[in-house]
PDB file of N, CA, C and O in Angstrom, chain B, residues numbered from 101:
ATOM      1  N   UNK B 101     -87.057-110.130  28.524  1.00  0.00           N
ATOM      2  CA  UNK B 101     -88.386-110.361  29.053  1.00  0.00           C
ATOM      3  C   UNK B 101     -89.288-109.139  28.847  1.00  0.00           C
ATOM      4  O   UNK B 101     -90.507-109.243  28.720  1.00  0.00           O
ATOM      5  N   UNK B 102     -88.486-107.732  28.816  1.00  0.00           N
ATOM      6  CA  UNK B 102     -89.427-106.633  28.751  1.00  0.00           C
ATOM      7  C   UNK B 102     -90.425-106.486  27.547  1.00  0.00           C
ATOM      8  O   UNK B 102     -91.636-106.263  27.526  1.00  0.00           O
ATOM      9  N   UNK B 103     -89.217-106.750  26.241  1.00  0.00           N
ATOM     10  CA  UNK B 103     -89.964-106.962  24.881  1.00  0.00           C
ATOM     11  C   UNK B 103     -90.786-107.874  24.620  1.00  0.00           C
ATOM     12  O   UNK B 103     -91.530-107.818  23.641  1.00  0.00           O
ATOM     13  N   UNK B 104     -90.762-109.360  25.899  1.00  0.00           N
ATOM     14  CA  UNK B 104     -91.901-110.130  25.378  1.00  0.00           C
ATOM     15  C   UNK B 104     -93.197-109.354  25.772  1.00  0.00           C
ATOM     16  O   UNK B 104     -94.209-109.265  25.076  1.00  0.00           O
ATOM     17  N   UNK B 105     -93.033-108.908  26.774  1.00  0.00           N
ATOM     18  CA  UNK B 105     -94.440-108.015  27.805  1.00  0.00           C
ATOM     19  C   UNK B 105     -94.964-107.007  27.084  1.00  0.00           C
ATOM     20  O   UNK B 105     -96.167-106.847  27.287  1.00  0.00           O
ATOM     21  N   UNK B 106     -94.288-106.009  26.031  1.00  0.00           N
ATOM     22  CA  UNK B 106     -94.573-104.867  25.231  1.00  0.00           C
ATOM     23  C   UNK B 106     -94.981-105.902  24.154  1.00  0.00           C
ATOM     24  O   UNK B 106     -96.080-105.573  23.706  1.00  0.00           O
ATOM     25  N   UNK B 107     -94.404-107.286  23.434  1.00  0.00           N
ATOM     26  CA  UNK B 107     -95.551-107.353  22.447  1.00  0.00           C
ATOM     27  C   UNK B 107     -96.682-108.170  23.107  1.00  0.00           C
ATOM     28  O   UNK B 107     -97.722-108.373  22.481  1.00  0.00           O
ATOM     29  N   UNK B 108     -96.544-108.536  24.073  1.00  0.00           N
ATOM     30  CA  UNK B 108     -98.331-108.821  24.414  1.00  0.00           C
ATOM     31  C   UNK B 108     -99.068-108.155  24.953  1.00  0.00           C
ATOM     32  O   UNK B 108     -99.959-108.570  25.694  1.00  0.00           O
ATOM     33  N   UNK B 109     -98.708-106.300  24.530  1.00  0.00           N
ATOM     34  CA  UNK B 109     -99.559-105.463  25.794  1.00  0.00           C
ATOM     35  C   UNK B 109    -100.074-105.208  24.008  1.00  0.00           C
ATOM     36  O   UNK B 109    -101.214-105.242  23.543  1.00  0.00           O
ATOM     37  N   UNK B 110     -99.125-105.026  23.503  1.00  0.00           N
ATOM     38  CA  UNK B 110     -99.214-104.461  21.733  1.00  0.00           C
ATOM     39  C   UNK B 110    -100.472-105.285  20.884  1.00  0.00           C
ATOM     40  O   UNK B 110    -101.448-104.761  20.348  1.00  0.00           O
ATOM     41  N   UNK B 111    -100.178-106.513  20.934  1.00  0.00           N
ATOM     42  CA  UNK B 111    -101.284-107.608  20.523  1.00  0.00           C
ATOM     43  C   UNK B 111    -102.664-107.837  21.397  1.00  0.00           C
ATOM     44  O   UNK B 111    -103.655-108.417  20.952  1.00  0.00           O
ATOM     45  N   UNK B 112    -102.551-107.280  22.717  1.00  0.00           N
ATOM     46  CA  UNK B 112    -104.023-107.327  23.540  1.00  0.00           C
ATOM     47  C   UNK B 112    -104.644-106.356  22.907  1.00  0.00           C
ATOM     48  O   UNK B 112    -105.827-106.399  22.571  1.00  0.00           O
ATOM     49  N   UNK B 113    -103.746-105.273  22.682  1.00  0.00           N
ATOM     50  CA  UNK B 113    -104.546-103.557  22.625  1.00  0.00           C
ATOM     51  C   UNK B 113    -104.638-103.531  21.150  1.00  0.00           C
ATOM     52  O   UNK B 113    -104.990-102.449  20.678  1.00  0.00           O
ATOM     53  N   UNK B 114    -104.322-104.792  20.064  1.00  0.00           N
ATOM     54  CA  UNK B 114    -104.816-104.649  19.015  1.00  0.00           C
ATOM     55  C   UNK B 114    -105.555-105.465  18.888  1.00  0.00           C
ATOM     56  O   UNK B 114    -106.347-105.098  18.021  1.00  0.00           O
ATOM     57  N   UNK B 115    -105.958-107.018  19.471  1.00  0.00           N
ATOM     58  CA  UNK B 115    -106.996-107.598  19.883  1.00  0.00           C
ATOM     59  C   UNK B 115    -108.535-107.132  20.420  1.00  0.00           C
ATOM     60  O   UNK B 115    -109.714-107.458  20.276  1.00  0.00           O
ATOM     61  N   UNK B 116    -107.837-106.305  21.021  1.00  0.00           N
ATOM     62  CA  UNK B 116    -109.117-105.272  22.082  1.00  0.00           C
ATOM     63  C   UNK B 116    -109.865-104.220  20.740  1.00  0.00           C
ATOM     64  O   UNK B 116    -111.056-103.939  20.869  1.00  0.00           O
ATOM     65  N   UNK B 117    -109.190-103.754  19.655  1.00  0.00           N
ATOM     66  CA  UNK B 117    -109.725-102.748  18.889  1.00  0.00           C
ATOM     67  C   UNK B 117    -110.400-103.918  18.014  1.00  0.00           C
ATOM     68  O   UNK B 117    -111.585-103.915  17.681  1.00  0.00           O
ATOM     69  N   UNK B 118    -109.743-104.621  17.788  1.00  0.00           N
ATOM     70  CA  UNK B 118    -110.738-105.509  16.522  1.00  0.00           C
ATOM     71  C   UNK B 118    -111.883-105.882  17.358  1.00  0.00           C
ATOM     72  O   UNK B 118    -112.831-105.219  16.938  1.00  0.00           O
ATOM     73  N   UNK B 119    -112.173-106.452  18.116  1.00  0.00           N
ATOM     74  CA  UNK B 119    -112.866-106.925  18.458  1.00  0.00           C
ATOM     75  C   UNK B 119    -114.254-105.740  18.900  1.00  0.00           C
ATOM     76  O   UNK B 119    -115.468-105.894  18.766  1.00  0.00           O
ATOM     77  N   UNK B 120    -113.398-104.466  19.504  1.00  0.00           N
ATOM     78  CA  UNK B 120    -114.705-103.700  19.278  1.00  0.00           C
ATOM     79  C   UNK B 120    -114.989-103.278  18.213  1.00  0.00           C
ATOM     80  O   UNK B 120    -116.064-102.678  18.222  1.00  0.00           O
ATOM     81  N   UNK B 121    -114.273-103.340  16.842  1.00  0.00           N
ATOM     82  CA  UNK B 121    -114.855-102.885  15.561  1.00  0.00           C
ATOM     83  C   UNK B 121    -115.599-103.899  15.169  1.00  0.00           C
ATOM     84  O   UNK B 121    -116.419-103.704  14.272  1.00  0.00           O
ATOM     85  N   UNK B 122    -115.462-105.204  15.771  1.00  0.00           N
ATOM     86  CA  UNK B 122    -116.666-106.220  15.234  1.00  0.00           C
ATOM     87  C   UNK B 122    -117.812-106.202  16.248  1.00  0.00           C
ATOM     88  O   UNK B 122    -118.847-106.861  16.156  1.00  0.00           O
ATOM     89  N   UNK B 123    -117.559-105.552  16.999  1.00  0.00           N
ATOM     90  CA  UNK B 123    -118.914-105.529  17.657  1.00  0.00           C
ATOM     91  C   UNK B 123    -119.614-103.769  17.168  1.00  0.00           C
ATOM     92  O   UNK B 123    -120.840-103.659  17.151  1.00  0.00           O
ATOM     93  N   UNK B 124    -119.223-103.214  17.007  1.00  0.00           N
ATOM     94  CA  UNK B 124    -120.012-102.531  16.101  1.00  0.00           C
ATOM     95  C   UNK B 124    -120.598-102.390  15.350  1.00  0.00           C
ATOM     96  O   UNK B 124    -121.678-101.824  15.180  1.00  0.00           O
ATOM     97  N   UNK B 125    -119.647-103.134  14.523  1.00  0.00           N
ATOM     98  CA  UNK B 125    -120.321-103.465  12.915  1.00  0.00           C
ATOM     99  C   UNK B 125    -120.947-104.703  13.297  1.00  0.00           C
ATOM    100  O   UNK B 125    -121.495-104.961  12.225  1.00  0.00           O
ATOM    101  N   UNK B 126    -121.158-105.356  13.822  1.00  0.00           N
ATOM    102  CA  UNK B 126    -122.402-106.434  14.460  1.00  0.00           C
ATOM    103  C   UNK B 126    -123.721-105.133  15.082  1.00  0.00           C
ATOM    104  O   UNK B 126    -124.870-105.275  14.662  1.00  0.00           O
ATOM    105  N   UNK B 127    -123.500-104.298  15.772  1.00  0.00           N
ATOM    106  CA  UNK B 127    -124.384-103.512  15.871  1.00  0.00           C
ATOM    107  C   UNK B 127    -125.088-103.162  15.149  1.00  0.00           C
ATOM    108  O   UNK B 127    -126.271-103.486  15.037  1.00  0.00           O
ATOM    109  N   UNK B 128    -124.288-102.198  14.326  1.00  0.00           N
ATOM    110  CA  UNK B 128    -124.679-101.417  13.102  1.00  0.00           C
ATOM    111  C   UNK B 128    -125.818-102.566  11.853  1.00  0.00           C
ATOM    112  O   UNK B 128    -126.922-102.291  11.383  1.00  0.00           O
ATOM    113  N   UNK B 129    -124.913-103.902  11.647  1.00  0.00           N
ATOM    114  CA  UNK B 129    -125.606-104.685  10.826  1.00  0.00           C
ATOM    115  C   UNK B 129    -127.158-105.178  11.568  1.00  0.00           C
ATOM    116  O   UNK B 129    -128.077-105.452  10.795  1.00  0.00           O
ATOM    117  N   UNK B 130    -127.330-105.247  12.673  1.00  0.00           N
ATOM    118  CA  UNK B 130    -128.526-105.289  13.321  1.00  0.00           C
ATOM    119  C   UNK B 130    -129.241-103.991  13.015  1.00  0.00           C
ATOM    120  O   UNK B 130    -130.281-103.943  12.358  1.00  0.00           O
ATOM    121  N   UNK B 131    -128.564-102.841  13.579  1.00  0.00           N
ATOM    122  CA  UNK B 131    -129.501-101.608  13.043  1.00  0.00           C
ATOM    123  C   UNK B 131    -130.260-101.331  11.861  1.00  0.00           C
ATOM    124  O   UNK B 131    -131.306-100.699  11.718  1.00  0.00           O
ATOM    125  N   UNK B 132    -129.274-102.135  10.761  1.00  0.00           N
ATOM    126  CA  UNK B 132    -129.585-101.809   9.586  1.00  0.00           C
ATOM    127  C   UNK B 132    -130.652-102.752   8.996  1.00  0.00           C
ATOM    128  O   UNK B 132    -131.457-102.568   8.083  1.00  0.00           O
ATOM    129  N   UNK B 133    -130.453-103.668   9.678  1.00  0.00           N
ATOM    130  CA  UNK B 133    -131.725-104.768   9.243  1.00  0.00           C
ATOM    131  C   UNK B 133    -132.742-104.541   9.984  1.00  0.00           C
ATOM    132  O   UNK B 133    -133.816-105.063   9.685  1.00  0.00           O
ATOM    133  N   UNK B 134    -132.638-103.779  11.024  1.00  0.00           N
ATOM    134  CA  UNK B 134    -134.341-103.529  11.862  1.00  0.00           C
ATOM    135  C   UNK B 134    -134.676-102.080  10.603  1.00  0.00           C
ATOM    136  O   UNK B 134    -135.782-102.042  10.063  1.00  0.00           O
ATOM    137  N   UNK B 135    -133.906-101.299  10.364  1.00  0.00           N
ATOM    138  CA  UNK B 135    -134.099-100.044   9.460  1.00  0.00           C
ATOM    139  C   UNK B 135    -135.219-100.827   8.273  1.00  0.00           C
ATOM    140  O   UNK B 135    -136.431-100.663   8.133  1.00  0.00           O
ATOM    141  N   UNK B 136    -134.451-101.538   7.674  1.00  0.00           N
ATOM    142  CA  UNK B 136    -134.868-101.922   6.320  1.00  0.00           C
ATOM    143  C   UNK B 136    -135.888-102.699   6.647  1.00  0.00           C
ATOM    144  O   UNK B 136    -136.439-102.949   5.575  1.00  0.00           O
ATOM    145  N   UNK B 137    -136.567-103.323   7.657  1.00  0.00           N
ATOM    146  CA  UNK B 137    -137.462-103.717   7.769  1.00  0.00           C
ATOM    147  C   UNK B 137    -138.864-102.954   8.346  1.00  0.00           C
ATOM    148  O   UNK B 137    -139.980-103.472   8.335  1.00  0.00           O
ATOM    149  N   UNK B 138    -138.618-101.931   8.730  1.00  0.00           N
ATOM    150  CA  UNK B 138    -139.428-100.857   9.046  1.00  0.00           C
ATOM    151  C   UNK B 138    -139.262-100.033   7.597  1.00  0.00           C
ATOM    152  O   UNK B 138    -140.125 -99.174   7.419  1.00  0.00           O
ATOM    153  N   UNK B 139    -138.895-100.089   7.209  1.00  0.00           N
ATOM    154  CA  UNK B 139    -139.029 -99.145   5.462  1.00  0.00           C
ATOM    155  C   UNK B 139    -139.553 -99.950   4.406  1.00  0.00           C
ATOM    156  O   UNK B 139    -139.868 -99.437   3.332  1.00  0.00           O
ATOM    157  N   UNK B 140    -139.678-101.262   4.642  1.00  0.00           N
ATOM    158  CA  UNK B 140    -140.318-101.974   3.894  1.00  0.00           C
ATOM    159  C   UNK B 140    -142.223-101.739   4.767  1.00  0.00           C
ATOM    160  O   UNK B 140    -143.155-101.186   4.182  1.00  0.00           O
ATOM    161  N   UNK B 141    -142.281-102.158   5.780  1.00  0.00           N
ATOM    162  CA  UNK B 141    -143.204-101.694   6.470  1.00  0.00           C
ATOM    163  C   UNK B 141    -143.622-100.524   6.377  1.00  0.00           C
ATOM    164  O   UNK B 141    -144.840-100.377   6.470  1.00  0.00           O
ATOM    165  N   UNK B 142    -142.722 -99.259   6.155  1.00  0.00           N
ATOM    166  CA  UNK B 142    -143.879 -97.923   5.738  1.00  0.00           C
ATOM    167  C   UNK B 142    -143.980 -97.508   4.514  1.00  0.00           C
ATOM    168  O   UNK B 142    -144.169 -96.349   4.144  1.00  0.00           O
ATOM    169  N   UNK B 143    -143.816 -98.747   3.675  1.00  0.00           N
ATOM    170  CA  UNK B 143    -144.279 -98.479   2.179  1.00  0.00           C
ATOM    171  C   UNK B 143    -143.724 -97.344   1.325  1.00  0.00           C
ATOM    172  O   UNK B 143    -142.512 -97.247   1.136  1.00  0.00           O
ATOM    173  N   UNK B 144    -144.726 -96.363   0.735  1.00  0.00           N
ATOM    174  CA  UNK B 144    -144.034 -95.527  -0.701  1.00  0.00           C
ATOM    175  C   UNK B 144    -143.109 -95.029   0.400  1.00  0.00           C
ATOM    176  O   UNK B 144    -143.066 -95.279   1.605  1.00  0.00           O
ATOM    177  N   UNK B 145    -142.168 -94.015  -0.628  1.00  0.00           N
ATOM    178  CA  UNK B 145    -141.234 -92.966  -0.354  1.00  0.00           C
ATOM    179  C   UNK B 145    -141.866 -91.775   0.941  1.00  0.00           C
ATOM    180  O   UNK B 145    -141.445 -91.476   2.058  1.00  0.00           O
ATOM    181  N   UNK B 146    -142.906 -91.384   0.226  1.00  0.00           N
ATOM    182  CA  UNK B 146    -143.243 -90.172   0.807  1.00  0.00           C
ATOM    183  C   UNK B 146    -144.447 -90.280   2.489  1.00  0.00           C
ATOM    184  O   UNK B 146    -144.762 -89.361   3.244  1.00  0.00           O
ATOM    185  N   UNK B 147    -144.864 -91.871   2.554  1.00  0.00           N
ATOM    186  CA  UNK B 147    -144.861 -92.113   4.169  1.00  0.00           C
ATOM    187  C   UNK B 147    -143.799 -92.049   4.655  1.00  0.00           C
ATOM    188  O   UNK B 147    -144.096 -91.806   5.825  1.00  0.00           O
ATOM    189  N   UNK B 148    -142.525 -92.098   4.603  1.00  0.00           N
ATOM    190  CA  UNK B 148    -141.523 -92.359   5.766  1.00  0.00           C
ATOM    191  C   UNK B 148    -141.588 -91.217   6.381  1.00  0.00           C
ATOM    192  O   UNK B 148    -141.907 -90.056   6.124  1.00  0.00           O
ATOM    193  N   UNK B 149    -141.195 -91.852   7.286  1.00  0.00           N
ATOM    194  CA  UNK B 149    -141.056 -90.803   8.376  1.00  0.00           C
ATOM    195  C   UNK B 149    -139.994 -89.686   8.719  1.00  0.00           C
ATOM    196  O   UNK B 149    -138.900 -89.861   8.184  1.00  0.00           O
ATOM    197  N   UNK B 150    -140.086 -88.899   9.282  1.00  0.00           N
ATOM    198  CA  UNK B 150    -138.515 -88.378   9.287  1.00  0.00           C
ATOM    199  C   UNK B 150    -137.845 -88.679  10.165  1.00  0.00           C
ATOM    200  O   UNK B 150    -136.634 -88.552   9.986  1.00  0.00           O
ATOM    201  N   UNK B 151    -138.220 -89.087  11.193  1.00  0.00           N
ATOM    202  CA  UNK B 151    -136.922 -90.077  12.259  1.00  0.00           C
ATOM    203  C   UNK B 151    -136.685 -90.891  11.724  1.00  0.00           C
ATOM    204  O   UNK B 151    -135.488 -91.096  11.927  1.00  0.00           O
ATOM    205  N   UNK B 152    -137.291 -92.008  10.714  1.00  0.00           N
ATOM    206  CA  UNK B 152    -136.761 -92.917  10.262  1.00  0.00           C
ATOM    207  C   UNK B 152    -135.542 -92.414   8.941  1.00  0.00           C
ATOM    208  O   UNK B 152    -134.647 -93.157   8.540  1.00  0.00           O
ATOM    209  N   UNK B 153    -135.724 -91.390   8.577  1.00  0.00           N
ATOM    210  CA  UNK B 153    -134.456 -90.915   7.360  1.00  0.00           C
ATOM    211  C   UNK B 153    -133.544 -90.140   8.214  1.00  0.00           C
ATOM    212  O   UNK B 153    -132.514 -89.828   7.618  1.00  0.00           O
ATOM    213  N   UNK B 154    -133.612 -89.745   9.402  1.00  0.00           N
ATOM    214  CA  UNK B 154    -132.720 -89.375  10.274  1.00  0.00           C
ATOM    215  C   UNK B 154    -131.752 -90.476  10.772  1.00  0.00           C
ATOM    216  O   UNK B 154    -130.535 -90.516  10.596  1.00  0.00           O
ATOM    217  N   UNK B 155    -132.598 -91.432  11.481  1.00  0.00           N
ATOM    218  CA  UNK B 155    -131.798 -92.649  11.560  1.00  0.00           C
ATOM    219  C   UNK B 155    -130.843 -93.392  10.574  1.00  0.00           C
ATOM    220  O   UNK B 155    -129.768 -93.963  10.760  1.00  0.00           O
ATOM    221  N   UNK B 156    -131.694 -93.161   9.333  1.00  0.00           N
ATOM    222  CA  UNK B 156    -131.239 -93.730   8.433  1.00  0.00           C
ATOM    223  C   UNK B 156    -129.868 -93.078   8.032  1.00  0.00           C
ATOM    224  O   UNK B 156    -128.857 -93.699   7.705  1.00  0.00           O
ATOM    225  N   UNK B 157    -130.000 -91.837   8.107  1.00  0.00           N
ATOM    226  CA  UNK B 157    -128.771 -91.128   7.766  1.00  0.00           C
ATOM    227  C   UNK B 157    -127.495 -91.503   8.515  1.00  0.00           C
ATOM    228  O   UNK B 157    -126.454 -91.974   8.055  1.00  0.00           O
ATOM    229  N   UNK B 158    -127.907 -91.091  10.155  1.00  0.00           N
ATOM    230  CA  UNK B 158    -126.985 -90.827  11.254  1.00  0.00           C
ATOM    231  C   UNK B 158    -126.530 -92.666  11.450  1.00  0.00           C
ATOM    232  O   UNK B 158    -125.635 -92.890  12.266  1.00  0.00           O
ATOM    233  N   UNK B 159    -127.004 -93.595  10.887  1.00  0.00           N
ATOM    234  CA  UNK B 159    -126.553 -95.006  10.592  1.00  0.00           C
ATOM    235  C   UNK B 159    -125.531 -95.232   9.572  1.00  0.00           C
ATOM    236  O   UNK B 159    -124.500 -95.891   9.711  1.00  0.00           O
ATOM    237  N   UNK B 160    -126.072 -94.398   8.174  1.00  0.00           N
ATOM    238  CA  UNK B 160    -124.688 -94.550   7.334  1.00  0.00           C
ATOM    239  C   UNK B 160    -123.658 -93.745   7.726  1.00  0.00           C
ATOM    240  O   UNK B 160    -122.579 -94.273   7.457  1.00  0.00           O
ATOM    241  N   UNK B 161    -123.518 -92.277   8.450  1.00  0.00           N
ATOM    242  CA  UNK B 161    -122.353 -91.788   8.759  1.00  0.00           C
ATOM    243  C   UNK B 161    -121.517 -92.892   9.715  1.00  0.00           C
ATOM    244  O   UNK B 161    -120.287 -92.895   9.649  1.00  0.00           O
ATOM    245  N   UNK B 162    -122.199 -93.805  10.582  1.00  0.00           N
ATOM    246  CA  UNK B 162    -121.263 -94.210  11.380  1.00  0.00           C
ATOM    247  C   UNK B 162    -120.740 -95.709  11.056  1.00  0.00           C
ATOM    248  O   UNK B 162    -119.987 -96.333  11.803  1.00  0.00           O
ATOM    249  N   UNK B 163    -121.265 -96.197   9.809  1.00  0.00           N
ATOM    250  CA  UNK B 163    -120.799 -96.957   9.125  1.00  0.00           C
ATOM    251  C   UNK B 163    -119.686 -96.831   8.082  1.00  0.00           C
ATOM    252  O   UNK B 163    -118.781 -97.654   7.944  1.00  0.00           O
ATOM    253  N   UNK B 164    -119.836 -95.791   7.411  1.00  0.00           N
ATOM    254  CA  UNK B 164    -118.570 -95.735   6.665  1.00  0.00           C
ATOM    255  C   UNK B 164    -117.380 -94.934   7.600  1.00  0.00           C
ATOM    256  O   UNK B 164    -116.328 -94.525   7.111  1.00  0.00           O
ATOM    257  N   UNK B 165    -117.744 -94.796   9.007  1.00  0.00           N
ATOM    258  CA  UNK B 165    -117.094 -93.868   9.958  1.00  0.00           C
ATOM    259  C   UNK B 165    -115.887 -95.037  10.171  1.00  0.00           C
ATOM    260  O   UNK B 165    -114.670 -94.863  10.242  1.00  0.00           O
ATOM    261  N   UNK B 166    -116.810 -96.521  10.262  1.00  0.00           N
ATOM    262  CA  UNK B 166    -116.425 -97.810  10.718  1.00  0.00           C
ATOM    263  C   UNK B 166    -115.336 -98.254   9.587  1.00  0.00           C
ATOM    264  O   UNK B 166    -114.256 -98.810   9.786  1.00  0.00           O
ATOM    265  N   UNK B 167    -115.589 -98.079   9.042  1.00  0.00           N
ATOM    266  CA  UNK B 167    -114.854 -98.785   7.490  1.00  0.00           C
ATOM    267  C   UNK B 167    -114.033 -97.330   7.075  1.00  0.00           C
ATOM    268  O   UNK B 167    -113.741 -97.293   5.880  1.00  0.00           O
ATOM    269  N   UNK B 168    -113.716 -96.416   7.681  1.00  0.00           N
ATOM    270  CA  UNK B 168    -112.575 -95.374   7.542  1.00  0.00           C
ATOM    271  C   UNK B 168    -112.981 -94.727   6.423  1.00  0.00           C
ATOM    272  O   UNK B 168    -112.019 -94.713   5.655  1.00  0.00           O
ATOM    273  N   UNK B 169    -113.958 -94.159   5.918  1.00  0.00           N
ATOM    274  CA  UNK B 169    -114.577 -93.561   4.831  1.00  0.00           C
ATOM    275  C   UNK B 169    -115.034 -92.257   5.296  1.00  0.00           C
ATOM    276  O   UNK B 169    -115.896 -92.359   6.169  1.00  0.00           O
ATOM    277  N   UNK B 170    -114.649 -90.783   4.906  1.00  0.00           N
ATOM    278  CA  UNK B 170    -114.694 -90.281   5.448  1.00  0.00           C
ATOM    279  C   UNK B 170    -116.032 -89.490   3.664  1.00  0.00           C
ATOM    280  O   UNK B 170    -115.646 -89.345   2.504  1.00  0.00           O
ATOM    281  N   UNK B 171    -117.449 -89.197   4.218  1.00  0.00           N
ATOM    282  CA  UNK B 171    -118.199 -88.846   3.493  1.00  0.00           C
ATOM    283  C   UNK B 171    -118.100 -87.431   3.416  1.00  0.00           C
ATOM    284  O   UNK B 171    -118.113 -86.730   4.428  1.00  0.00           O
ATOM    285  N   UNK B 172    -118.006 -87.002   2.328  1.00  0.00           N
ATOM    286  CA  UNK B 172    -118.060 -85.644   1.413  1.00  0.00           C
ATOM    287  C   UNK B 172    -120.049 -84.901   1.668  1.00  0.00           C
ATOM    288  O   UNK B 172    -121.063 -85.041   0.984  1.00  0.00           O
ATOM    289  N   UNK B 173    -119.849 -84.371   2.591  1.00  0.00           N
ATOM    290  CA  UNK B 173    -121.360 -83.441   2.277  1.00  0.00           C
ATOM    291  C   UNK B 173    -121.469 -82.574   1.644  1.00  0.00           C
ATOM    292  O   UNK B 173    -122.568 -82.034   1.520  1.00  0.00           O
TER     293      UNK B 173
END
């Protein structure tokens, strides 16, 4: 009986991680579509803003953070 209880503590607590990696990356994919729609909205290159390329940045670090990609600066 003990081993049935350890694999359903094993399968909750790997249930529990997927599910917050899809709600992240449900986050993130919202972030990224309000991004790109405000960058279409401030036109050339050189209006943007710099919170918006800040954001933009500190959005892809935590996306490929998500997907285990660890970026080279």
């Amino acid at each position: 009986m003990d081993k049935k209880k350890e694999y359903e503590e094993e399968i909750s607590d790997i249930l529990r991680k997927v599910m917050e990696t899809s709600y992240q990356r449900k986050r993130n994919s919202d972030k990224i579509i309000s991004l790109l729609k405000t960058i279409r909205q401030e036109g050339e290159p050189e209006e943007l803003s710099e919170s918006l390329i800040n954001e933009y940045t500190e959005l892809k670090k935590r996306v490929l953070n998500n997907l285990g990609i660890q970026e080279n600066e």
